[in-house]
Structures are given as structure tokens and as C-alpha cells.
N, C-alpha and C positions, 0 to 999 in steps of 0.2 A: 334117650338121645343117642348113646351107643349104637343101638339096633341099626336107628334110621343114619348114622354117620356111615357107619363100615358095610357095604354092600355084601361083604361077605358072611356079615353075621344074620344079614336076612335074608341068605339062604338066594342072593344075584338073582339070576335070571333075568326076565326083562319087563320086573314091575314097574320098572323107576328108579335114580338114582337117591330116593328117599323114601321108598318103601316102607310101611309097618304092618309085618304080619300081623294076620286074624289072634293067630293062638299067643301071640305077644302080650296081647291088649290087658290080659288083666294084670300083668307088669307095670304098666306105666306110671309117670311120676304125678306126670299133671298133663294137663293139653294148652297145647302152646295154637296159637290162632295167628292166622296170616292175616296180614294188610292186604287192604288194594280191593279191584272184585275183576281182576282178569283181564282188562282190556287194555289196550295196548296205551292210552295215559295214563292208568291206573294198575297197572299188573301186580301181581299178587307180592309182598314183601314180609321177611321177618324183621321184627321189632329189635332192635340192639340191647335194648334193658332186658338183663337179667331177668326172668322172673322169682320173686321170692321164695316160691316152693321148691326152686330149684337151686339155692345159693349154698345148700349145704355140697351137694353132689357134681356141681357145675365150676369150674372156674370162667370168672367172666371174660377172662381172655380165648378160651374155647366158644363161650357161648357166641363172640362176635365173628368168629372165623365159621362157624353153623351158619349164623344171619346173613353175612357176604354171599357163601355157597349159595343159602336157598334164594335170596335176593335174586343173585345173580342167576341160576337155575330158572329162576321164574319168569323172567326179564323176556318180555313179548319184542323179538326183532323188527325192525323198520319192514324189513320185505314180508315178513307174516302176516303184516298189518295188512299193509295193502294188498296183500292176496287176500286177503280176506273182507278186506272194502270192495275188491272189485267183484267177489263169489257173492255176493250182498245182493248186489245189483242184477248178476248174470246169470246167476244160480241161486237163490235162497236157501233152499236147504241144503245146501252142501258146505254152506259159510260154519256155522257150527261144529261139523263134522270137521272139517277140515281145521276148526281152530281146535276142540278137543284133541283132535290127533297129535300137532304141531305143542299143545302145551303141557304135555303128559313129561311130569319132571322125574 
């Protein structure tokens, strides 16, 4: 969870503000799974409860200040929507592209 908090330990640039390197992977603790499935009433959210694999390593006051961030990170804007209701319509395949672009956290 380090890795993906401090942009600097995975090495910035401009993967995302929660990045997890390749060559990290076989470090990790457990996998933690997002809410939601991306659409703008349902956008993607983390879970506030701790998970148990992680309560030795975690405090749960850190874990909910992680959840806020990516919550909030993930959080599909009013105007993205409708740009993207109206690419729908106007445009079809550029609706996608344009919401992947726009929700790259």
C-alpha cells in the first residue's frame, strides 16, 4: 500500500497517482478490489473496512484516508458524464476513448 500511496516510491512519472509497478508485484500483501464498474452513477470506490490480511500492517486510520483518496480519485465529474453522453450519441467510438482517458487515476 506504501508503493501505491507515495508516488515517489513508484518511481512518478505519469502512470497515475496510484500506480503499482510490474516488478513490485510479487511483494504485495493481498489485493484489495474496487467498487462500483466506472460509470458515472456507479464509479469505481474503495471499501472503508479494513481488510483482515492487512490489520497487522495497516492502521485503520491510514486505511480510511487510502479509501477517501481513491474514492475521491475515482469520482466520475458531472461534465465528464455528459461529454461522454453526448460522444455516445455523436461520436460512438470516441465515447470510450475519451472516458478511458479522462478516468486514468
Amino acid at each position: 500500500l506504501r508503493c501505491c500511496w507515495d508516488r515517489r516510491l513508484c518511481g512518478g512519472g505519469l502512470q497515475g497517482e496510484f500506480y503499482f509497478a510490474r516488478e513490485r508485484l510479487p511483494y504485495h500483501q493481498c489485493r484489495v478490489y474496487l467498487q462500483g464498474d466506472n460509470r458515472w452513477q456507479h464509479s469505481w470506490a474503495l471499501d472503508c473496512c479494513l481488510p483482515s490480511a492487512l490489520q497487522a500492517w495497516v492502521s485503520e486510520t491510514q486505511w480510511n484516508l487510502l479509501a477517501t483518496r481513491v474514492t475521491n480519485a475515482a469520482h466520475i465529474q458531472t461534465g465528464d458524464a455528459m461529454v461522454e453522453f453526448v460522444l455516445r450519441y455523436l461520436y460512438p467510438p470516441l465515447a470510450p476513448v475519451y472516458a478511458s482517458w479522462r478516468r486514468r487515476v
